[in-house]
C-alpha positions as CSV (number, residue, x, y, z in Angstrom):
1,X,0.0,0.0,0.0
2,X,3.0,2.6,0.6
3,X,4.6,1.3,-2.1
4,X,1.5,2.5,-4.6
5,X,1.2,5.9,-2.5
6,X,4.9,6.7,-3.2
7,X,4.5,5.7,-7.0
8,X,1.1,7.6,-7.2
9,X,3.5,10.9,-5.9
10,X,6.1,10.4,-8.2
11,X,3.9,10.1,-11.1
12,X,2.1,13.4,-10.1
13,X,5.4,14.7,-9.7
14,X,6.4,14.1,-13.1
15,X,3.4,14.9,-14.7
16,X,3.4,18.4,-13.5
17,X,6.9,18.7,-14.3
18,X,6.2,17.4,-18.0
19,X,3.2,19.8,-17.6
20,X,5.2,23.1,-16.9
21,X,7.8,21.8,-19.8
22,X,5.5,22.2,-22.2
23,X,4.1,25.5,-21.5
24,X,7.5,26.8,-21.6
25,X,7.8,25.1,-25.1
26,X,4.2,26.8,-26.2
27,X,4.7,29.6,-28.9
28,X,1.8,31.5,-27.6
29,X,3.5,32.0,-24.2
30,X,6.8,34.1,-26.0
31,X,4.2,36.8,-27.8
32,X,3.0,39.6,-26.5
33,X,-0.4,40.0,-24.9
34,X,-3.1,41.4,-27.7
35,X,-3.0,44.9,-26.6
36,X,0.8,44.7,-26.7
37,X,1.0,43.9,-30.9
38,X,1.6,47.2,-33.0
39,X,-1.2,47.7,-34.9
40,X,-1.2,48.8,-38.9
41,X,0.2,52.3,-39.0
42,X,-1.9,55.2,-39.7
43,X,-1.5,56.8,-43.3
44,X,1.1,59.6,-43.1
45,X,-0.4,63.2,-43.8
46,X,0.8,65.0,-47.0
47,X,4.1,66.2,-48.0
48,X,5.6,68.8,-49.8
49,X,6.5,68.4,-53.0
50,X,9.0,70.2,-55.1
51,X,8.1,69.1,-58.4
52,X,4.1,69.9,-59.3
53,X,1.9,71.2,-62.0
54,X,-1.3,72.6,-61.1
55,X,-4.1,74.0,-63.4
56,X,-7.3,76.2,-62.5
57,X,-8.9,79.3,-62.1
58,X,-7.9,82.8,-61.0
59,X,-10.3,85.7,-60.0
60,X,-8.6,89.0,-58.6
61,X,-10.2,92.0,-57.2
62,X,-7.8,95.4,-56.9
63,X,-8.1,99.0,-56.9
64,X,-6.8,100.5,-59.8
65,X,-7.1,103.7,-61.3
66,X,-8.9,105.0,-58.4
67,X,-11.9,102.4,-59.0
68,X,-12.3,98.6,-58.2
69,X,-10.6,96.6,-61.3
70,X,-11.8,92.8,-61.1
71,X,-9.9,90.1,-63.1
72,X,-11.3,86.4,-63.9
73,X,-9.6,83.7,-66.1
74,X,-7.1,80.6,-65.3
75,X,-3.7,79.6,-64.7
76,X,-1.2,76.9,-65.4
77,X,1.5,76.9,-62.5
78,X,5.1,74.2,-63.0
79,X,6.9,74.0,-60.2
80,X,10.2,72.5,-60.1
81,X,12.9,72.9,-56.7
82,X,14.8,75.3,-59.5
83,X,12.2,76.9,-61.2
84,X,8.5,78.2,-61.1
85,X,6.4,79.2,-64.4
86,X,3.6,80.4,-63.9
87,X,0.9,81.5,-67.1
88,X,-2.2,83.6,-66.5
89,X,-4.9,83.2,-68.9
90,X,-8.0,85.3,-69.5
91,X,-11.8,84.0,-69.8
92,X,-10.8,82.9,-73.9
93,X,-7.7,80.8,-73.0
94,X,-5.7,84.2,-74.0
95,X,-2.5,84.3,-72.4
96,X,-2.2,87.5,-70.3
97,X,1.3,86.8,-68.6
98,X,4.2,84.6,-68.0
99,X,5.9,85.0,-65.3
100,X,9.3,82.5,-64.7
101,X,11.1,82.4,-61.5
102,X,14.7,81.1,-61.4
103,X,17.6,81.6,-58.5
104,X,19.2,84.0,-60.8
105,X,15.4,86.4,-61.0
106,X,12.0,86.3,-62.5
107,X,10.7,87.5,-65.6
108,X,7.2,88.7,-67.3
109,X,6.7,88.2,-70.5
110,X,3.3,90.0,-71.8
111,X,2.2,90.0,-75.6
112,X,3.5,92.8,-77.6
113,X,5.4,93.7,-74.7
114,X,9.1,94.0,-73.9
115,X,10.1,91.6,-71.4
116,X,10.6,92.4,-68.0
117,X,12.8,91.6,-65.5
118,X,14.0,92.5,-61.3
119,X,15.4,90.2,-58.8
120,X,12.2,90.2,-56.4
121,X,9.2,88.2,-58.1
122,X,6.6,89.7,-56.4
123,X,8.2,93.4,-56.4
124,X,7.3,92.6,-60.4
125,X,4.4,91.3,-60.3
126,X,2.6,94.2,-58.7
127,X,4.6,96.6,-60.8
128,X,3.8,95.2,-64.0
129,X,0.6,94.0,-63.6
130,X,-0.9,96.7,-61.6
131,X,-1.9,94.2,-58.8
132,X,0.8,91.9,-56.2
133,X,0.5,88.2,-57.1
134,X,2.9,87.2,-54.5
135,X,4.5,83.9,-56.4
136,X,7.5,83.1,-53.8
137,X,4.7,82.4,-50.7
138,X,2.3,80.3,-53.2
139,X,5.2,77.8,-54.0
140,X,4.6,77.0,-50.3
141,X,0.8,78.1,-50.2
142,X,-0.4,76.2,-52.8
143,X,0.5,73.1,-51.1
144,X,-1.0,74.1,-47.8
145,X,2.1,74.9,-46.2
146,X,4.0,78.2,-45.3
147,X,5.3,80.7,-42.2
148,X,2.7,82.3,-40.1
149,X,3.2,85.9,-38.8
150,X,4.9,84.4,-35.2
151,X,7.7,82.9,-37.8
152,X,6.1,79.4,-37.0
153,X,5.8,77.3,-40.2
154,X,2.0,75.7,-40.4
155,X,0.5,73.3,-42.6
156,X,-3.1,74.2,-42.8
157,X,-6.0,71.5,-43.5
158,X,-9.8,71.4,-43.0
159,X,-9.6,72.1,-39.2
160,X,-7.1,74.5,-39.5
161,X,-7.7,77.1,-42.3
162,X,-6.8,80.3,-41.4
163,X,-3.5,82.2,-41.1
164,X,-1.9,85.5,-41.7
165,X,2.1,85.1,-42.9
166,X,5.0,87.0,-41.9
167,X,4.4,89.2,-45.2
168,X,1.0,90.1,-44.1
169,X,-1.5,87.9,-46.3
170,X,-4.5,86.5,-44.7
171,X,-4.9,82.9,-46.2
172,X,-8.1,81.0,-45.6
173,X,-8.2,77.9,-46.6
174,X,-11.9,77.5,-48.5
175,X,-12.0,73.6,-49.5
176,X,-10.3,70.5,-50.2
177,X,-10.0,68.0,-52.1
178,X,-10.7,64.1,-50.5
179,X,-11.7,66.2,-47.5
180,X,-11.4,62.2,-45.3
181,X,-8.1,62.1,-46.2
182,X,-5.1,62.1,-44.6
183,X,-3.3,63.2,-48.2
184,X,-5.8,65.8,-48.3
185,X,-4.8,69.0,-50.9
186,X,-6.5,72.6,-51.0
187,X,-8.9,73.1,-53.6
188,X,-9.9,76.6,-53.0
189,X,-7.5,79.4,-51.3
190,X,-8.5,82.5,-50.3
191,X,-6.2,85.3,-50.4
192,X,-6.2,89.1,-49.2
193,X,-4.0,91.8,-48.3
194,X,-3.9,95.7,-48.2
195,X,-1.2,97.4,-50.4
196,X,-0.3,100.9,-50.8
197,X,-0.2,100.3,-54.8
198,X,-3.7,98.6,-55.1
199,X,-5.7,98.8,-51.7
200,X,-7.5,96.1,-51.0
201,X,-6.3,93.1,-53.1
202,X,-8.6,89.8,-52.6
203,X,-7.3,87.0,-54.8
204,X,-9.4,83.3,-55.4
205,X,-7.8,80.6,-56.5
206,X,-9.4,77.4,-57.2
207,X,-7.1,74.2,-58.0
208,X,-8.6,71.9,-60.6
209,X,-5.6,69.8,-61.6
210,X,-2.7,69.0,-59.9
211,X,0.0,66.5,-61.1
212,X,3.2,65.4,-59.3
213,X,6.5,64.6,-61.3
């Protein structure tokens, strides 16, 4: 009868022993627990890009000659990290300017026109054309991205819209396209300013194409 109770204890014995071996051996025990397991990351928000073409529509309201001037057609805009063309078009698909921007200067071409050139873009925009189309910020601006007035750089999207840069323009960001989206872009962008040369500028742009390269 002790002989059965001492081989009853060893056999426990070893069976717990074989029991504890195997959970050590079980793959589940080495993973994490459930809440531990990175999950699929979220999509990244946009970046900048520094090569883009963009296409759309233009409407600009100045003072000029002492009276409001209004101006309405399109635009074509390239953008590459060394150079930015950008063509204003009236209502017909007439070209109206051409302005290029290199790291040596911009020009302005304008039909039967000589061609114009300074070393500040946007000192030559609002000279030539009578109204400030301020091409060095909408490299950035265009893209939803750009300096605030503190100096801070922001990157605007549909809960954050609004900002004035360093230079004085109050941006408000309209709409977007894929509005969901992480990758988000602006669609419309409101611009306005007040200028010595042309008072109260307002300038709407509304993105219909855009094309990275």
């Amino acid at each position: 009868m002790m002989q059965r109770t001492v081989g009853n204890r060893i056999l426990i014995a070893a069976l717990s022993a074989l029991a504890a071996g195997c959970a050590s051996l079980n793959p589940l025990s080495s993973m994490p627990a459930p809440e531990t397991i990175p999950s699929a990351s979220a999509p990244s928000a946009r970046s900048f890009s520094d090569n883009v073409d963009l296409a759309g529509r233009l409407s600009v309201r100045y003072q000029g000659n002492q009276k409001e001037e209004a101006l309405h057609g399109s635009f074509t805009w390239a953008q590459t990290a060394a150079q930015t063309t950008v063509a204003i078009l009236s209502p017909l698909g007439q070209t109206v300017a051409v302005i290029d921007v290199t790291p040596e200067g911009a020009m302005l071409r304008q039909a039967n026109q000589p061609v114009r050139s300074a070393p500040d873009v946007d000192a030559l925009t609002a000279e030539t054309l009578g109204w400030p189309l301020p091409v060095s910020g909408l490299r950035q601006w265009l893209q939803g991205f750009g300096i605030d007035a503190s100096g801070k750089r922001f990157i605007a999207n549909p809960q954050a819209s609004d900002f004035t840069t360093r230079d004085g323009w109050r941006i408000r960001y309209a709409n977007w396209q894929d509005e969901a989206s992480p990758q988000t872009r602006p669609r419309r962008i409101d611009l306005a300013r007040n200028t010595a040369q042309a008072g109260d500028v307002s300038i709407r742009i509304v993105i219909d194409t855009w094309q990275e390269h």
